[in-house]
C-alpha positions as CSV (number, residue, x, y, z in Angstrom):
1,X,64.3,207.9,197.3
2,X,63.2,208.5,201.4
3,X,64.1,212.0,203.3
4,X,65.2,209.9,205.8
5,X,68.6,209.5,207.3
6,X,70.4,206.2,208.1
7,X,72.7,206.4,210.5
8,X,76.5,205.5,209.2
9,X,78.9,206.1,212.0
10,X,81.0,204.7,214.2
11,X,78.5,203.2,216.8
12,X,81.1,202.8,219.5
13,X,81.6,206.2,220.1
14,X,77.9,206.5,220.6
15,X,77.4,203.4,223.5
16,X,78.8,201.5,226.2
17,X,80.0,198.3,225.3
18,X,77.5,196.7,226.7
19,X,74.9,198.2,224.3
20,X,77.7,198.1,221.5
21,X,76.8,194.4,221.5
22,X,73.2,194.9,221.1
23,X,73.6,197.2,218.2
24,X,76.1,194.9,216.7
25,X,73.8,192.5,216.8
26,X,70.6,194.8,215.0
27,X,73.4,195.3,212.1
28,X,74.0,192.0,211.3
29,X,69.9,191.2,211.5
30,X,69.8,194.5,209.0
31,X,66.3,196.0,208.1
32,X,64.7,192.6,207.9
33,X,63.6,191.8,211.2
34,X,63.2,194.5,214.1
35,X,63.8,192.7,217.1
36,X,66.9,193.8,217.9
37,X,67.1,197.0,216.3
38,X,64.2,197.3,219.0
39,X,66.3,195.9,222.0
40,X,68.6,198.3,221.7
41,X,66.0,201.2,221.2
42,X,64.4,200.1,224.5
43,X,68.2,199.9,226.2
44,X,67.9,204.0,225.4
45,X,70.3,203.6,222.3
46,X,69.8,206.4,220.5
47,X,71.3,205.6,217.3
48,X,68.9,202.4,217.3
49,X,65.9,204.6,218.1
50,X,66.6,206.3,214.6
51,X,67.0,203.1,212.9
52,X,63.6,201.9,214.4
53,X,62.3,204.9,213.3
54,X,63.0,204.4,209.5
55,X,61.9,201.0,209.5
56,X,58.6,201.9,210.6
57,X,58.7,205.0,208.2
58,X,59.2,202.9,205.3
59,X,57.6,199.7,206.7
60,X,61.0,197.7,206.4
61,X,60.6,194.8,209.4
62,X,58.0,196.1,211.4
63,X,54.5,197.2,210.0
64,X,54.7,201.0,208.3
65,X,53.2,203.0,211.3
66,X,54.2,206.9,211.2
67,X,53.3,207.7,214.3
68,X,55.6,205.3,215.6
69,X,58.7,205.9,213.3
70,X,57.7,209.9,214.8
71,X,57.9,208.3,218.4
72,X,61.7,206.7,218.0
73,X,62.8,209.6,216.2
74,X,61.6,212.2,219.1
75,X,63.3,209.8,221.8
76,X,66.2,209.6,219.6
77,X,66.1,213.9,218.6
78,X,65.9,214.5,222.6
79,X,68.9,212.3,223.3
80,X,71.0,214.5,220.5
81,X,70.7,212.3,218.0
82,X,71.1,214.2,214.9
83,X,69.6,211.4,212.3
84,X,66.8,211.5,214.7
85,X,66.3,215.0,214.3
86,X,66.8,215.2,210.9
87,X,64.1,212.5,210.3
88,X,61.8,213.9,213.1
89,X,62.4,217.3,211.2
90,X,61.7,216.3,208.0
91,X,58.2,214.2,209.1
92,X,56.6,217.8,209.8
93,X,57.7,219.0,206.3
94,X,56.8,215.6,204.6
95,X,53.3,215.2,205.9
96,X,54.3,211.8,208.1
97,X,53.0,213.6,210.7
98,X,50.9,216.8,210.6
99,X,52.5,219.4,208.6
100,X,54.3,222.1,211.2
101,X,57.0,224.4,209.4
102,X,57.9,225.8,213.0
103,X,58.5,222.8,214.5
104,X,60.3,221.3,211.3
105,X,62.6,224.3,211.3
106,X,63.1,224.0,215.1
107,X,64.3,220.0,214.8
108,X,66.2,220.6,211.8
109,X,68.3,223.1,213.2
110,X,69.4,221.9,216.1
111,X,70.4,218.6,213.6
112,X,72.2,221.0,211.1
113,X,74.3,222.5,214.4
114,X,75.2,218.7,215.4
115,X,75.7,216.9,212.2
116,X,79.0,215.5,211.2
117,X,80.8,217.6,208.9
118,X,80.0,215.0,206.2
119,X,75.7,215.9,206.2
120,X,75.9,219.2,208.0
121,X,75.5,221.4,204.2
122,X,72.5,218.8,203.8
123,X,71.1,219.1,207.1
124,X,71.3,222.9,206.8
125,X,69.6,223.4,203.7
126,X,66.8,221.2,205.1
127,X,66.7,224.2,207.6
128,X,67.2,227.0,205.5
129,X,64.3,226.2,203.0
130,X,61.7,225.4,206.2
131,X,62.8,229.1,207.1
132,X,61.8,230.6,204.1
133,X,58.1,229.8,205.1
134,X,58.0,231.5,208.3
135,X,57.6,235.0,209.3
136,X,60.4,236.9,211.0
137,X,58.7,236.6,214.7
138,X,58.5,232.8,213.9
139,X,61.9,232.5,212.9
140,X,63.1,234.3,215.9
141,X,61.1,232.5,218.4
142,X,62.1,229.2,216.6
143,X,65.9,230.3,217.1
144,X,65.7,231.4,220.5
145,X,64.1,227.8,221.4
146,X,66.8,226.2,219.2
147,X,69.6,227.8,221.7
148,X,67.8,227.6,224.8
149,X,67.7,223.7,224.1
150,X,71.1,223.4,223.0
151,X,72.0,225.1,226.1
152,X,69.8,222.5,228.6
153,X,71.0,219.3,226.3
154,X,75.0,220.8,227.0
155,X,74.1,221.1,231.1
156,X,72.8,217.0,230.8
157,X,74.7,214.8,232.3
158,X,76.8,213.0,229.9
């Protein structure tokens, strides 16, 4: 069993149709063969970037390279992907990359506040045990950085 998130949504909402066609295409290659899982990361798809991530997390279709499953992840997490910050969250608690409760807690968070209804409880229990390990001022700082990005991701244009 992985920590790691798969994204299962409706795509469409997610992309232009343009890039829906790009994704289609990744999800009927599957988690064989990256190539077009990584066409449509590199088209800024964010949804694929999470997908990229995973594969190189578990080395499905690509070799298994953390620091690059870390990398697809971030670019998906800063686009408000919430799989991508679940999974980026969850690589600071799992030792994928080096272990940072803070940041774990900050990632997971900001996942847990945009998940879909159907992974949110998941996605905030994540976050509520990371916050058992830090100290008040930690958890306040962490919180405080949590809104003020929420707040810059909402002024982004759409």
């Amino acid at each position: 069993k992985t920590a790691y998130e798969i994204p299962k949504r409706d795509w469409s909402s997610d992309v232009c149709s343009s890039d829906l066609a790009w994704t289609r295409k990744a999800w009927d290659q599957g988690l064989k063969d990256a190539t077009w899982w990584r066409k449509a990361a590199d088209r800024g798809i964010s949804a694929a970037q999470s997908v990229l991530g995973i594969m190189y997390a578990l080395g499905t279709g690509v070799p298994q390279d953390y620091a690059q499953a870390a990398k697809w992840w971030r670019a998906a997490a800063e686009q408000g992907d919430p799989e991508g910050q679940y999974n980026l969250g969850m690589s600071y608690v799992d030792g994928r990359l080096p272990k940072d409760l803070l940041e774990a807690y900050k990632w997971l968070s900001i996942a847990a506040s945009r998940a879909p209804a159907a992974i949110q409880r998941n996605y905030a229990a994540a976050r509520d045990e990371r916050a058992r390990d830090l100290s008040p001022a930690q958890l306040a700082d962490a919180q405080a950085w949590v809104r003020e990005w929420i707040v810059e991701f909402e002024r982004r244009p759409q």
